[in-house]
N, C-alpha and C positions, 0 to 999 in steps of 0.2 A: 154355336159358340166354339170357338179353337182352344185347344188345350195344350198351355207349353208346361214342362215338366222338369226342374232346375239339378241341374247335377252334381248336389251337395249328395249327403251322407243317403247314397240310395239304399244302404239297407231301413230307413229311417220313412221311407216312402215307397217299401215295396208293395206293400198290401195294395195301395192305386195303381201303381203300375201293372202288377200281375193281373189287376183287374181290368184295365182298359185293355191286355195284350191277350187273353183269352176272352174278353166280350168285345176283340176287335175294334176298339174303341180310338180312332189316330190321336196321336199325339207326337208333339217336337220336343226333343231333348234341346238348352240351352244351358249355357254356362256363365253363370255371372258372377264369377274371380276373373278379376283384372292385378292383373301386375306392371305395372311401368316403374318408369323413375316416381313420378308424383304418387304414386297408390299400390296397394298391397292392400285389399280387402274386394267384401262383395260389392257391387253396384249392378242397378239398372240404368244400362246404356241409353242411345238414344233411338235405336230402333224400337227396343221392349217401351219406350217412355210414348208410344207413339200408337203402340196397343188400344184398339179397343171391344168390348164383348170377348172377352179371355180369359179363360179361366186361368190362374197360373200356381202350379203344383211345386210347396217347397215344403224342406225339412228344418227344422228347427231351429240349428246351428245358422244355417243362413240367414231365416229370417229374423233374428237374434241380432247377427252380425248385421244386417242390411236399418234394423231399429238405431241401433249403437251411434252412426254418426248425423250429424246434421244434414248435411248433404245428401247421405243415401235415406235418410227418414224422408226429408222433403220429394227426393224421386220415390221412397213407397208411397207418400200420400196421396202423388198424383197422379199412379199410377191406379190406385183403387177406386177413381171419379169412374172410370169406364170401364173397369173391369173386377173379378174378382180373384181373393187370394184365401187356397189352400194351406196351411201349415198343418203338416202331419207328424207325426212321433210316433214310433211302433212301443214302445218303451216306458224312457226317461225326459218323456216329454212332459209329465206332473211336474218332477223335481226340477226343470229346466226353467218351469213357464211361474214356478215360486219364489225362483232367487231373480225372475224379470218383472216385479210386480212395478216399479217405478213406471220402466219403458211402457209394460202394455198401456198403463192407466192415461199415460202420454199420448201415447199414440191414439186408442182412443177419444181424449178431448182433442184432436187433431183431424180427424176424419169425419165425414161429412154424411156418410152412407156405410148403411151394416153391408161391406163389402168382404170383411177380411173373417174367415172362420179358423180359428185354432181346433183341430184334432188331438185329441190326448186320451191317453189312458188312466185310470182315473177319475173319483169325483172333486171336486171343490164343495167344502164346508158352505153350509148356508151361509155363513156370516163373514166369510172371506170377502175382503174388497174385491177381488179379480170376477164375483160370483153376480157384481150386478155392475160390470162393463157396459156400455148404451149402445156403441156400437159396433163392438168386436164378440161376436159371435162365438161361446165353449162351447164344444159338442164332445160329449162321451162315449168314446167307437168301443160297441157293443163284445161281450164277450172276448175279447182280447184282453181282459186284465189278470189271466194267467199266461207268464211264459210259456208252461206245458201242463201237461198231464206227467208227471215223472213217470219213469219206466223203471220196473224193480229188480233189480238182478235177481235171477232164478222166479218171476214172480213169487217170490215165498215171502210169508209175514208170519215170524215165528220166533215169539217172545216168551217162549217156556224155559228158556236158559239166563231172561233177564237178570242181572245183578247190579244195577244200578238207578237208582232213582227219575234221574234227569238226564238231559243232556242238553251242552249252550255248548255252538259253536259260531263265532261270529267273527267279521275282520274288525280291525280298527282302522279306521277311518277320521280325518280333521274333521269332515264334515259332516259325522254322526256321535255327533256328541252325545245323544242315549244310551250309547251301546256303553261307554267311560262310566255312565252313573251306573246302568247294570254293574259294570264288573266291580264297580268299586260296593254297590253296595253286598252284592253279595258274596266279597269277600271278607265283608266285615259283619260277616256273619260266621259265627265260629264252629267251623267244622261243617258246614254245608255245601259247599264247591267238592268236598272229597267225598260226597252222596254221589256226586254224575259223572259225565264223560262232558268237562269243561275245558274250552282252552280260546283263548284272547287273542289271534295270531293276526297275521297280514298273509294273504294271498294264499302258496300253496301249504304253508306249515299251520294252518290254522289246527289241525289235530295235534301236531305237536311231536312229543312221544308218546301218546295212546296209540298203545296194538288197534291197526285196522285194516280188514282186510283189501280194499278195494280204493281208488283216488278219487278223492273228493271230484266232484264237478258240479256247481250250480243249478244245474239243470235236472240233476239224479240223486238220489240219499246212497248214501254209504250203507248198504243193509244192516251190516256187522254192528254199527253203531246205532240205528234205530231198533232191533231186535234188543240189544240187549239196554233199553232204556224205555222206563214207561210214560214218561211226561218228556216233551220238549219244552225250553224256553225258546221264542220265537222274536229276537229284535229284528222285526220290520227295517224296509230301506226310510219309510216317514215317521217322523216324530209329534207333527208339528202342521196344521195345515193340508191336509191332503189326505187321501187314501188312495194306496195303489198296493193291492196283492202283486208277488212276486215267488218267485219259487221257492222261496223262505215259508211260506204256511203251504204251498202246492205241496212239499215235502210231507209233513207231518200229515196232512189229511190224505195223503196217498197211500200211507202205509200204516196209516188206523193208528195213529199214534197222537192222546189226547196235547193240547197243549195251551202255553200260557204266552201273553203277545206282549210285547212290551212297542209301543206303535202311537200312533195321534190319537188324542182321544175320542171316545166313541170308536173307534175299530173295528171292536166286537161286534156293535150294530150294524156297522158298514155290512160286516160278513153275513149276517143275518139276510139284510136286504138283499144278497147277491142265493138265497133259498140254501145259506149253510144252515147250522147250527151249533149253539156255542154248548154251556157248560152249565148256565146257571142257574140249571135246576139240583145241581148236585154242589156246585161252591158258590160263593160270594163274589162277583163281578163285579164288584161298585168299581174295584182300581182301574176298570177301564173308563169311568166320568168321571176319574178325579181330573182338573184343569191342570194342575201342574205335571211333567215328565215324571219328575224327583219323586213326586206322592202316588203316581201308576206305580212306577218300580217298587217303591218300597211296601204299596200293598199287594201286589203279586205276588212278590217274596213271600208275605204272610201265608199270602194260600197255598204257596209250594211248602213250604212248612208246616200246614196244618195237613197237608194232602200226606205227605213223610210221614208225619205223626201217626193220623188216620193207616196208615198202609197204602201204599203207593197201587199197590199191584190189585189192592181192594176195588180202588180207584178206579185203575183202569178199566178192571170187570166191569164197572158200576158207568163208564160213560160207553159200552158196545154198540146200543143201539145209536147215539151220537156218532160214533166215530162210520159206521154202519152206511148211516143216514150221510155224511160229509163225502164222504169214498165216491158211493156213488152218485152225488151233485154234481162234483169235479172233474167223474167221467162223461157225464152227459153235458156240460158244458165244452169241454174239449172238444166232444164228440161233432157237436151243433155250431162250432163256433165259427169255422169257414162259412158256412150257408147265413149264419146273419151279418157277420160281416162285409159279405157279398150282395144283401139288402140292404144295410146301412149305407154302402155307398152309394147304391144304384137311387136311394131315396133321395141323397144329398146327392147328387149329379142331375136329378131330375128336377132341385127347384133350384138349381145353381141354370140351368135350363138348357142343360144335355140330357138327350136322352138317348 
């Protein structure tokens, strides 16, 4: 079987590539943006339309782009009779393939044969429509649903000088409308935002003017500000439909810092499944099955309120072996996660029938 490999967002398809070029594996790079007078968007031409026994390797955005018009739908449908199609996402391919549930379900009743596999990061809800597709293929690429292992400046974790309760730092975004109920509800809680190190920002002001020592970066906690905070709040990138860890809880359980999720529901169990462990043998988790967004946040808040009350710092003592137990999960998934990920594909290569 020949393997072409589309030249959209290749950081979005490195993980394949890296692995066909160290297991030697050939493959052709192809471009399917066409610009003329009549067009400006993706298309399969009439050579690629002409393909057969092919595996053909794309990113998201393309294959997104390439569902979107009639024209280029009717060239993916007939191009999937003979051959098959990869769609990979290192990432934000959950969030991607949620706001596309029309297209896939489309395309779908459209095709003939389980030819096309979406790759994502990420589970789909049992009861999500996208979750019992007939013939478009979800597959959940293994151990890659942490960005990183965060890395600690100075490896120190030293909360003997903590003076703060909590800490919530999140952006605001149109299209996380969770994070709006968070702030609004607890700030209509009176006197509880000036318990932590809180601030509602865009981009790099999100600390604001809280003293800190070091620049925020998504990828790393800020020590100065995990040290001296013994609970995190934790808004998730999903609300709604999905689960995907990101270096939003990678943070908090890197540096043994207990925390509270504001995320889709069920969450907590997602993390469970993935050999964490949450909390609730010491608080009340129900606010992670409440159905509504609105009723998680405002019974979290409860718990961070009774946690305050209780003694924050009691708290923390009281979750070590939790936080203990999560630490090291995190490291040993990092650790492992190149070596399964380089069997997940070589699995799916093998009944795609490269070998």
């Amino acid at each position: 079987m020949k393997i072409l490999v589309g030249e959209g967002d290749n950081d979005d398809i490195h993980n394949v590539t890296e692995y066909f070029d160290f297991n030697r594996i050939s493959y052709t790079r192809i471009d399917t943006w066409e610009e003329s007078n009549q067009i400006k968007a993706h298309t399969l031409n009439h050579p690629m339309l002409q393909q057969e026994d092919t595996l053909f390797v794309i990113d998201y955005t393309t294959f997104f782009s390439l569902c979107s018009r009639p024209d280029s739908l009717q060239q993916l449908i007939g191009f999937c009779k003979n051959n098959k199609i990869w769609v990979w996402a290192k990432f934000d391919g959950l969030i991607l393939i949620l706001q596309q549930c029309y297209l896939l379900t489309k395309l779908d009743s459209y095709t003939e044969s389980a030819n096309i596999a979406l790759f994502m990061v990420g589970e789909l809800p049992a009861h999500h429509s996208l979750a019992h597709l007939r013939n478009i293929k979800i597959k959940t690429i293994p151990c890659n649903f942490l960005i990183c292992s965060p890395r600690i400046q100075n490896a120190k974790i030293n909360k003997h000088g903590c003076s703060r309760d909590f800490m919530l730092t999140t952006v605001k975004r149109p299209e996380r409308p969770h994070r709006d109920i968070l702030w609004n509800q607890l700030n209509a809680i009176d006197g509880l935002s000036a318990r932590g190190h809180v601030n509602y920002g865009t981009g790099k002001n999100r600390i604001g003017a809280q003293a800190h020592q070091h620049h925020w970066s998504d990828g790393h906690p800020s020590m100065d500000l995990y040290n001296d905070s013994w609970i995190e709040i934790v808004p998730e990138t999903l609300y709604r439909d999905g689960y995907f860890m990101t270096e939003k809880i990678a943070k908090p359980i890197a540096t043994k810092t207990p925390f509270l999720i504001v995320s889709s529901r069920f969450y907590l169990e997602y993390l469970r499944q993935q050999g964490f462990q949450t909390f609730s043998n010491i608080i009340d988790e129900k606010y992670d099955r409440q159905p509504l967004v609105e009723d998680r946040i405002r019974l979290m808040l409860v718990q961070l309120q009774d946690i305050i009350k209780n003694g924050s710092e009691e708290f923390y003592k009281e979750c070590a072996a939790v936080l203990k137990h999560n630490q090291n999960r995190l490291f040993e998934i990092d650790g492992r996660k190149q070596y399964e990920l380089d069997i997940f594909i070589a699995e799916n290569l093998e009944k795609a029938g490269i070998k």
